[in-house]
N, C-alpha and C positions, 0 to 999 in steps of 0.2 A: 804764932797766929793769935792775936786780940781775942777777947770776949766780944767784944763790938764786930767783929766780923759779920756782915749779912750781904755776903756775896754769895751768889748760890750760881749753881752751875744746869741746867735744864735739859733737862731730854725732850728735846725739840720737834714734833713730824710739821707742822704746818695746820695741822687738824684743830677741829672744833676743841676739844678735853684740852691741848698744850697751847693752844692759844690762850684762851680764857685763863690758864692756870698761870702762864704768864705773865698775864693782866693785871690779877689779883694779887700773887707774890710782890708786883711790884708796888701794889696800892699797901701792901702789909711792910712796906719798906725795903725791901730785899731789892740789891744791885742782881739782875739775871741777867747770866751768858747763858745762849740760847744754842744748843749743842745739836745738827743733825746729822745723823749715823747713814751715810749711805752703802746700803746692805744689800742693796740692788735692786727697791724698790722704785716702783714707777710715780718716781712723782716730780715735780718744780722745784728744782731747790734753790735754784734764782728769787721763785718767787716768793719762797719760805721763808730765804731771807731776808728779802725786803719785808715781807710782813711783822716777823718777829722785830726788825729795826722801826716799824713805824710804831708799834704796840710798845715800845720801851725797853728792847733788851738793850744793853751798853755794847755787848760785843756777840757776834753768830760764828759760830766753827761750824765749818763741814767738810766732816772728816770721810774720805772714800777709804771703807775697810772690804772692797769686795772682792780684793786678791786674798787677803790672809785671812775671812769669809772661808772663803774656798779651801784654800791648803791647810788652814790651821784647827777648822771646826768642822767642816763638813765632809772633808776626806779621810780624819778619824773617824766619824761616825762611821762612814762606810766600811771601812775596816775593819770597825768592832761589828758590824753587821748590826746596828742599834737600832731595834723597833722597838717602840713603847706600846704595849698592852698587844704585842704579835702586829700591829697595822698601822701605827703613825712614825714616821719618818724624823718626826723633831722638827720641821723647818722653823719655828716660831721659838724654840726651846734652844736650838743652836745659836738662834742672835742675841739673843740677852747677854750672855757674857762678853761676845767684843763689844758690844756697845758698851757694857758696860765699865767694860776695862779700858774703853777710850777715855770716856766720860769721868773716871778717876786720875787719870794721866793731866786730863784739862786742867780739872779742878787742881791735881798739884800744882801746875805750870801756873795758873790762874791767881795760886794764892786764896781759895776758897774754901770757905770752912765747911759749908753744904753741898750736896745734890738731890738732885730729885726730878722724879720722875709720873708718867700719868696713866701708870695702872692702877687698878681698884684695888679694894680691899676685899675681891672673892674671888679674885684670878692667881694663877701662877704667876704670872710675871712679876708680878710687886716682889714674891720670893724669889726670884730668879735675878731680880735688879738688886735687891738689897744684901742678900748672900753676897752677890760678887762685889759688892759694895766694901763690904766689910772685910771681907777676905782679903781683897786689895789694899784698904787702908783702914785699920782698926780703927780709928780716932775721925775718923769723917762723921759727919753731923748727916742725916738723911731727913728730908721731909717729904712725907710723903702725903699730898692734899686730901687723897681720898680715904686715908686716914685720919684727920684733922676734923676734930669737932667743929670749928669754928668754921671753917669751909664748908660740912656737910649740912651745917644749919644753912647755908645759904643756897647748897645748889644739890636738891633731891633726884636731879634727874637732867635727860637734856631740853627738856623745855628751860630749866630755869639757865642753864648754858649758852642756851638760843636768846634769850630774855637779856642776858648780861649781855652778850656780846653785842646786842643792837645797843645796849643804852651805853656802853662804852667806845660805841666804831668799833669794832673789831671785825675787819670783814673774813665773813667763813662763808666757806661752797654748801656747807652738811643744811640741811634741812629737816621737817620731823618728819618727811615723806620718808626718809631712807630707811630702809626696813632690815638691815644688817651690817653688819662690822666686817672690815678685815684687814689681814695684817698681810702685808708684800714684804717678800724679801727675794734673794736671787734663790734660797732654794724651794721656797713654794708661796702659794698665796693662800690663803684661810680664810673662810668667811663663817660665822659664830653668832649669835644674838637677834634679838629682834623675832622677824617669822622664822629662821632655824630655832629659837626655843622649842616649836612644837616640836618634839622629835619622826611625826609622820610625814609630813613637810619635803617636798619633793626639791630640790635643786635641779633647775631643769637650764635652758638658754640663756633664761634672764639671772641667772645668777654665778654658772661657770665663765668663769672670766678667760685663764690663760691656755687653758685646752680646749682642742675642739673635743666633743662629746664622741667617744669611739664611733655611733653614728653614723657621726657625721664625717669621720674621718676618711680617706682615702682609698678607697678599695683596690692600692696596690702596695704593695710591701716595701718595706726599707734594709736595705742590708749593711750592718754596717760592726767592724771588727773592734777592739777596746782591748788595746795595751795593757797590762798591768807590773807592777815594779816595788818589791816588798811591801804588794796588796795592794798601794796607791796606782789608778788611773793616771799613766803618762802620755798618752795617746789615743787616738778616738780617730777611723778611718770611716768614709765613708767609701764601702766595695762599689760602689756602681758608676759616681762622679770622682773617685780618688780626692775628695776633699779630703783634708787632713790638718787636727787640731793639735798643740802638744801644750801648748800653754794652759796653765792648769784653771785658768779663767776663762778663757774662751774656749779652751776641752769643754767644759763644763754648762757654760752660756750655750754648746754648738749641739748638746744632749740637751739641754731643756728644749728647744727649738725643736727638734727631732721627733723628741718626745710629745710636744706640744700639737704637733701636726697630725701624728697620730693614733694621738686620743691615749695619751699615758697617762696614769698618776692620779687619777683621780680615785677620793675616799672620802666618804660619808663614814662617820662614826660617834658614838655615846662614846665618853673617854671617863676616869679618875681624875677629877685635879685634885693637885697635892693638897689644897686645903681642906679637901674631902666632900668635895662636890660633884656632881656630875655634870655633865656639859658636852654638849654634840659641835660635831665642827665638822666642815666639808673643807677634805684641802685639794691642791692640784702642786703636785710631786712631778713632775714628767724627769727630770734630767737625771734626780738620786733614784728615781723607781728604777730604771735603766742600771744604773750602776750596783744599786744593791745587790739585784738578780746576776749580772755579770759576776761579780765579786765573789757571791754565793758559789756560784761556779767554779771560777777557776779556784775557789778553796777545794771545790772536791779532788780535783786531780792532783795538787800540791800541796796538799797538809797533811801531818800527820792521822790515823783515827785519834789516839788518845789527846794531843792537843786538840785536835777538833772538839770534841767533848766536853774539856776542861772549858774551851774556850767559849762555848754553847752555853756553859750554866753560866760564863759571867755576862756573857752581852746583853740578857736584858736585865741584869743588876746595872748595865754600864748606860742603856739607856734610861732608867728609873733615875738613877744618876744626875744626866743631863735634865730630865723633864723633871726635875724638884729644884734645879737652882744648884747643884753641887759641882759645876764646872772646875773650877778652883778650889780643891778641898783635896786632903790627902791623901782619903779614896780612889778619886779619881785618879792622881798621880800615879797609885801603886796599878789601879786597873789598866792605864795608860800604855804603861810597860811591859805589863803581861800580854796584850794586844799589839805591841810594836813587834814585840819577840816570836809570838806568834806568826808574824808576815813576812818574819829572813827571807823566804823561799817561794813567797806566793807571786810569785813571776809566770807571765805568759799571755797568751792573747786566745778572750772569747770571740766565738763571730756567733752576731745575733740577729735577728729578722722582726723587726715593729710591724705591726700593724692592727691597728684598730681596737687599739688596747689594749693588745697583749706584746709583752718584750717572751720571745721565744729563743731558746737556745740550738743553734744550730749544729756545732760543735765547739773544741775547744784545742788547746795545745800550751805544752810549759816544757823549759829546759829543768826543770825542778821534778816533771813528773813522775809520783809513785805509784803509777798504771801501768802493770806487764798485762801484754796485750796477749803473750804466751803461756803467761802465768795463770790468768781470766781465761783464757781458750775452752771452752766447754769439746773444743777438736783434739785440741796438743794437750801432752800431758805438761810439758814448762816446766819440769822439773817438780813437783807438785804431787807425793806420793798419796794416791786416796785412800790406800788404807790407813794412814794416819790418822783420817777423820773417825774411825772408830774407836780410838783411844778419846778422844778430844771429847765427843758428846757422850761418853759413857762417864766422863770425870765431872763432864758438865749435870751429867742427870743423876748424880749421886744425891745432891740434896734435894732435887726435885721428889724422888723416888720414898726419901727419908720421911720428909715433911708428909706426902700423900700416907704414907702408910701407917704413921700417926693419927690422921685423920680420919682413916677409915676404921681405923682401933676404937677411938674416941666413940664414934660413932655406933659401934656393935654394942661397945660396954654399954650404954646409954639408951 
């Protein structure tokens, strides 16, 4: 690869920030290939691409990653039971790395010596692109605008975004009426910025987009059952119409929809970003709320207690993990595997009842089950001798007994 190399590869949405940035890249001499990820956001990417062609990209890829989305990123999460800070699901933190591992694949193919991309410099994602960046190809060049002194003297805000864009044609939808940001993908939407700064700030109709507000939602229930097969979701019934998904992207698409209807997945929350900010975001989850809780499930009847446990303290190391950028890193690897190994056995089917924003568990069942029903019988003895139990908590309250009587020593002398 040349020193003269100024082909750069772009993470492309069609929006105000990757338009303008490819505007400018290419006034700063950069050949841009205009890269858009579809993640299963709801947007035009016909018209994306023509845009990016008349603004001066050379060439636009549009890459559909919203099968292996699905199987590759989002159904391990599930599996590892990954919530960041006990209540965010990742949707926004799970896309970064296939985008970004596509977008390094380009650039090999492409012969490019850069990429880049149009996160800021106070958000996660700039680390969450740039980590997988690196990880993937040591020797790639990154530019990153809102990094870039020479950029930031030009454009302090999006007034001056708005301002470039008319004095160069560049036609954009955004206006400075829009009063918040968000980011779509197939597993949620997120809206962040603007009047969400306030953190009192109510998100009401005008701002929930993919769910209906529990509300508003349907005042009759949904029933519907959820396969499981070493912990991954292979099927998705619905009890009442015998619908039936197995494909693990329309599984998937067939619980947002579900979910959507009635009024899942919604969260307001003040978060940690990784660069040590804080930052409130409202997301809408409906499809993985569903499966989390399913999943959560049928762990109880088919897992061990002590893996349970082990596996407890790592999942939210494993979501800290994802929500810093460390997808590709050899942490994750090792944590990967202790979570696959974990799910030999977590086979069987939850049947669960939606409504009105709550995913409720009805029962459950597994060929793996470590549930004796005569074991548990507070009726039958199941083999299960009680006097035993008096050996057990007298070995158990030995140190308890120890420690107190210390204590109340300490105490007298004093």
């Amino acid at each position: 690869m040349s020193n003269n190399n100024k082909k750069i590869v772009l993470a492309y949405s069609g929006g105000l920030d990757t338009s303008v940035i490819l505007k400018w890249l290419i006034d700063e001499g950069y050949e841009v290939i205009a890269y858009i990820a579809d993640v299963g956001q709801d947007d035009d990417f016909d018209d994306a691409r023509e845009k990016a062609l008349s603004i001066g990209a050379s060439k636009v890829y549009i890459e559909d990653l919203k099968s292996e989305f699905v199987t590759d990123y989002i159904f391990p999460a599930i599996k590892s039971n990954a919530v960041y800070e006990s209540r965010y699901l990742l949707g926004t933190a799970l896309a970064r790395p296939i985008i970004a591992k596509r977008q390094i694949e380009i650039a090999a193919k492409e012969n490019a010596a850069y990429v880049s991309h149009g996160a800021t410099g106070k958000g996660n994602d700039q680390v969450r692109f740039e980590l997988t960046y690196y990880a993937l190809n040591p020797k790639i060049k990154v530019f990153a605008p809102w990094k870039n002194k020479e950029f930031l003297e030009i454009f302090k805000g999006r007034t001056d975004m708005l301002k470039y864009a008319e004095d160069k044609g560049i036609p954009v939808k955004a206006t400075l009426k829009k009063p918040y940001s968000e980011d779509d993908n197939l597993m949620h939407i997120s809206h962040e910025a603007g009047i969400l700064e306030d953190p009192k700030y109510k998100a009401g109709r005008d701002i929930i987009s993919r769910i209906k507000l529990p509300q508003d939602a349907p005042d009759k229930e949904t029933h519907i059952s959820i396969h499981f097969k070493d912990g991954t979701p292979v099927k998705v019934v619905n009890d009442e119409d015998n619908t039936t998904k197995t494909n693990p992207l329309e599984l998937f698409k067939y619980l947002n929809h579900l979910g959507a209807e009635n009024g899942i997945g919604l969260l307001d929350m003040v978060e940690n970003r990784y660069v040590g900010i804080k930052s409130r975001g409202i997301y809408e989850t409906p499809g993985a709320e569903i499966l989390l809780k399913a999943h959560m499930d049928i762990e109880g009847i088919a897992m061990d207690r002590e893996v349970m446990r082990l596996r407890n303290m790592l999942s939210p190391v494993f979501a800290e993990f994802v929500y810093n950028g460390f997808w590709f890193s050899p942490e994750m690897e090792f944590l990967m595997a202790a979570v696959n190994k974990s799910q030999e056995l977590i086979d069987g089917i939850v049947y669960i009842t939606l409504y009105k924003g709550n995913v409720m568990i009805d029962g459950r069942e597994s060929p793996s089950s470590l549930y004796d029903q005569d074991l548990s019988s507070m009726d039958i003895g199941g083999g299960f001798n009680q006097q035993d139990s008096e050996g057990f908590i007298k070995i158990n309250a030995i140190r308890l007994m120890a420690h107190h009587a210390i204590a109340r020593s300490g105490k007298k002398s004093g």
